[in-house]
N, C-alpha and C positions, 0 to 999 in steps of 0.2 A: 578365751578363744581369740586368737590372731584374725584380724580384718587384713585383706589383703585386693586394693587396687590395682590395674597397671590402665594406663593411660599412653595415646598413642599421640605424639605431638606433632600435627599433622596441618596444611594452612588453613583445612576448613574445620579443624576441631575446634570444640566452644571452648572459650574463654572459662567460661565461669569455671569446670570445672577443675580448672590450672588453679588460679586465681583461689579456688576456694581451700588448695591447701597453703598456699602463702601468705595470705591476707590477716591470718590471723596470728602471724608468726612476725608480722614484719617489725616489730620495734625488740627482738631479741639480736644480744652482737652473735656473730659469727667467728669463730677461736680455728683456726687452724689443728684442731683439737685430737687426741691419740682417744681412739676410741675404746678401748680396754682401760680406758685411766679409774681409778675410782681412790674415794677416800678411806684411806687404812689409820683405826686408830691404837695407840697402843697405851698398855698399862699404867704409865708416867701420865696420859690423860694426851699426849701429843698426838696429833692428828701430819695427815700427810697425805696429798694428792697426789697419786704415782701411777705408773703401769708396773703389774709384774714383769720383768722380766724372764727372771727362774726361778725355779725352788729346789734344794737340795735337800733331802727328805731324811739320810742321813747325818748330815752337819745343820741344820735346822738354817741355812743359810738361806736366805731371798736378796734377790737382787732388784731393785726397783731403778724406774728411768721416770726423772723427775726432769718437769716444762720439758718432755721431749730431747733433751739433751746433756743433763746429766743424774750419773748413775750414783748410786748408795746404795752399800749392803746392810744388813738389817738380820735380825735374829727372830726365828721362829718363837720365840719365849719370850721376848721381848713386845709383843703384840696382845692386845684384848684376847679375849676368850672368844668371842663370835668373828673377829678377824683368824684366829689359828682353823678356829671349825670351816672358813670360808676355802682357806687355802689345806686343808685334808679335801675338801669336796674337789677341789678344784685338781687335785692331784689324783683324785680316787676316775673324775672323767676325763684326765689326760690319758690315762693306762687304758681305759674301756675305748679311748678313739684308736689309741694304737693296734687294741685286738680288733675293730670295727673294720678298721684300713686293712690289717690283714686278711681278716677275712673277704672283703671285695675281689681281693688276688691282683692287684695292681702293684708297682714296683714305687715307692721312696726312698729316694737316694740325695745323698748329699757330696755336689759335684763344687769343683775348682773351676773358675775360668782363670787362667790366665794367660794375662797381655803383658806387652813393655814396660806399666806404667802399675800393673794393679793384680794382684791375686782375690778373686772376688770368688767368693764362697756363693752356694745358691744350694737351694732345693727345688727338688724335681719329681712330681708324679706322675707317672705314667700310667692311664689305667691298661688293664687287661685285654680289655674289647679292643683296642684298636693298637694291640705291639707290633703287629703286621702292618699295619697300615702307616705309609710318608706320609701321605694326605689329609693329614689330622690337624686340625686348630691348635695352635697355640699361645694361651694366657701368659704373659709375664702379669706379676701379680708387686705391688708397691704396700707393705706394713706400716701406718705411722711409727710406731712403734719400733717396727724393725722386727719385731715378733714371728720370723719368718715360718720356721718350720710350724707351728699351734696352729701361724693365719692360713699355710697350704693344706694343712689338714682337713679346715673348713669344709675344701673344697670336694674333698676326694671324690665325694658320696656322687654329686651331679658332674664331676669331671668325667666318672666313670659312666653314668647313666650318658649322657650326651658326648661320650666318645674325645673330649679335652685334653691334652698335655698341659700342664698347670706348674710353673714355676714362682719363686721367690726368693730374695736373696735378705740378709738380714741388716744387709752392708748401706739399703738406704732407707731413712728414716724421715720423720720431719723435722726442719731447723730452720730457725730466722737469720742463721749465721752466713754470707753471701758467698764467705771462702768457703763453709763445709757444703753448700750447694754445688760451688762452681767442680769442686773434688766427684762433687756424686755424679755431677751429671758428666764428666770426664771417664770416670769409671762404666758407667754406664752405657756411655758410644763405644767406650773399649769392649766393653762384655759380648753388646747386642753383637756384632758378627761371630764371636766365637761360639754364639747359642747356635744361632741361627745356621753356623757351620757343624755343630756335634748333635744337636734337637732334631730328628725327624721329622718335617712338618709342611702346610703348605704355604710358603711364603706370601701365598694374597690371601692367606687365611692369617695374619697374625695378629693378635690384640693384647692390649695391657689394660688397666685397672688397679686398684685398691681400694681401700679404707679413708677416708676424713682427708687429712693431706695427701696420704698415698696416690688418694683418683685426683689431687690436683695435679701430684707430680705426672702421672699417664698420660693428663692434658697437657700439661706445661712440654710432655718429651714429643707428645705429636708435632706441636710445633717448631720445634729443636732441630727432630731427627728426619728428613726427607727419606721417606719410605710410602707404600703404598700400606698405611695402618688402616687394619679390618674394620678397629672401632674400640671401643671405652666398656666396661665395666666401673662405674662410678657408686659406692655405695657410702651414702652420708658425705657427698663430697662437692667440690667445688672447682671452679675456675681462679677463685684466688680476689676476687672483684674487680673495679674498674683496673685498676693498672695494669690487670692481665689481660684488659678486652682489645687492645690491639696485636698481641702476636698472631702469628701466622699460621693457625689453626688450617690444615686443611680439610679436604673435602669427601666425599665421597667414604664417610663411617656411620658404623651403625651405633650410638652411646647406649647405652642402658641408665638411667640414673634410679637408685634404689636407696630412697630415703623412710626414714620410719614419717608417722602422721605427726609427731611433733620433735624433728628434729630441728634444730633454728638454723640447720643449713638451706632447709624451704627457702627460706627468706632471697635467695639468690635463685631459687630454680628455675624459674620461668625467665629471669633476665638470661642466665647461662643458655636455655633451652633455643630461647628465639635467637642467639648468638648462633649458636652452635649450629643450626636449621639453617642461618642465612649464607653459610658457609658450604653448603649444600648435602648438610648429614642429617640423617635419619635419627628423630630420639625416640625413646621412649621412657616413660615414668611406671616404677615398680614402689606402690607404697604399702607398708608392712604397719600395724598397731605399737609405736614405739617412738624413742625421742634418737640421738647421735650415739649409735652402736650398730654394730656388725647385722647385716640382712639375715633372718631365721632362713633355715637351711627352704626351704618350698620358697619365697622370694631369690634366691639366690638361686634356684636351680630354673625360677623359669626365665630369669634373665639371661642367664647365658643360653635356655635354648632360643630365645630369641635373638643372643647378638650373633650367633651361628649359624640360625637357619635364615635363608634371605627370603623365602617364601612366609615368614613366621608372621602371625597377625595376633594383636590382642585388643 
């Protein structure tokens, strides 16, 4: 059974019960971490911390992304026995999310932006309920991983329930490399107006978010990009720590933070939160039974109707 908190960070809320999910997290490091990572081991007895990237089900081919920045392909036959069984499952609920998504009647599409500088690939859902409607919210959504289209899938279920256009693109990931930052976040000033010019949507409604590094890169772009951002979807995620606590975060957003009860990214919550709050934005904390992984789909759906609805209380 999934326990499931949400806490409202407010200047008369108590302490203790911030405090009581950090407190006991605080001497764990904190990893800029891809949260699909897991350890695959194979036959030869080698073991290997990787994210999937893909699987090719007829060439037995997988692709894994190792420390977040480089790739290795790898053979289906060449892995354990309960590693091959992991990635059959894992391929048997890729196929049931794509007939899931179709059946909602929502549209994913896989769009081009391009700029002078960059052709930038993205995905796009659009649900059903709201094809008529300009005035719809819209998520840009950051993968550590880069895992674009699997991570927008996530989302479909509550995009559609709460009325969301929900993008991702696969083109940014996490990296300690300053050139392949400085590359993304160029790409990314190039993209945002050509979304925002072909995306239907209400431009004081726009928000970003991701996954682990992904919601720090969301934070790190509010303060980059001077725009009037709606607010943060942050799940397992971070500000990046002191060094990141002078940019010029602004004001007036609603974050969401959606951490599991024993992720070791707690360990920064409440410094990010009161950060965040003094800058004059609204947080809230959604916690789910779980350590640095993806929010279970009920976590993830009421945060965003809370970063949506500005009357929303929990």
């Amino acid at each position: 059974m999934k326990v499931e908190i949400t806490i409202n960070l407010e200047a008369r809320m108590s302490k203790l019960l911030f405090i009581f999910i950090t407190a006991t997290l605080i001497l764990m490091p904190v990893a800029r971490g891809n949260t699909d990572e897991r350890v695959w081991t194979f036959k030869s007895g080698e073991k290997l911390r990787a994210a999937q990237l893909s699987f090719e089900t007829e060439s037995g081919e997988i692709v894994m992304l190792i420390n977040n920045n480089e790739k290795r392909t790898i053979q289906f036959n060449d892995l354990s026995p309960i590693d091959q069984a992991w990635l059959v499952e894992w391929s048997q609920v890729e196929q049931e999310m794509d007939a899931f998504i179709g059946a909602l009647g929502g549209t994913f599409e896989h769009r081009v932006a391009k700029g002078d500088e960059f052709e930038t690939d993205y995905f796009i859902y659009t649900p059903a309920s709201i094809s008529t409607n300009a005035n719809r919210p819209l998520l840009i959504l950051f993968n550590a991983g880069g895992r674009a289209a699997r991570y927008i899938k996530k989302f479909a279920d509550a995009a559609e329930l709460h009325g969301i256009t929900v993008i991702c693109s696969p083109q940014f990931l996490n990296s300690t490399d300053d050139e392949i930052n400085d590359v993304m976040s160029r790409r990314f000033l190039e993209m945002l107006p050509i979304i925002e010019a072909k995306v239907p949507h209400d431009p004081k409604r726009l928000f970003m978010g991701g996954n682990s590094g992904g919601a720090m890169r969301a934070y790190g772009y509010t303060a980059e990009i001077d725009r009037p951002w709606a607010g943060i979807y942050a799940n397992a995620g971070w500000l990046g720590g002191y060094d990141y606590y002078d940019l010029p975060y602004p004001g007036g957003m609603r974050i969401a933070m959606i951490n599991g009860n024993n992720d070791h990214a707690n360990r920064w919550l409440e410094r990010d939160g009161k950060l965040l709050m003094s800058k004059g934005n609204e947080v809230a904390v959604f916690s789910f039974e779980g350590g640095h992984q993806p929010a279970p789909p009920k976590s993830r759906s009421k945060a965003l109707e809370w970063l949506i609805n500005e009357n929303g209380q929990y």
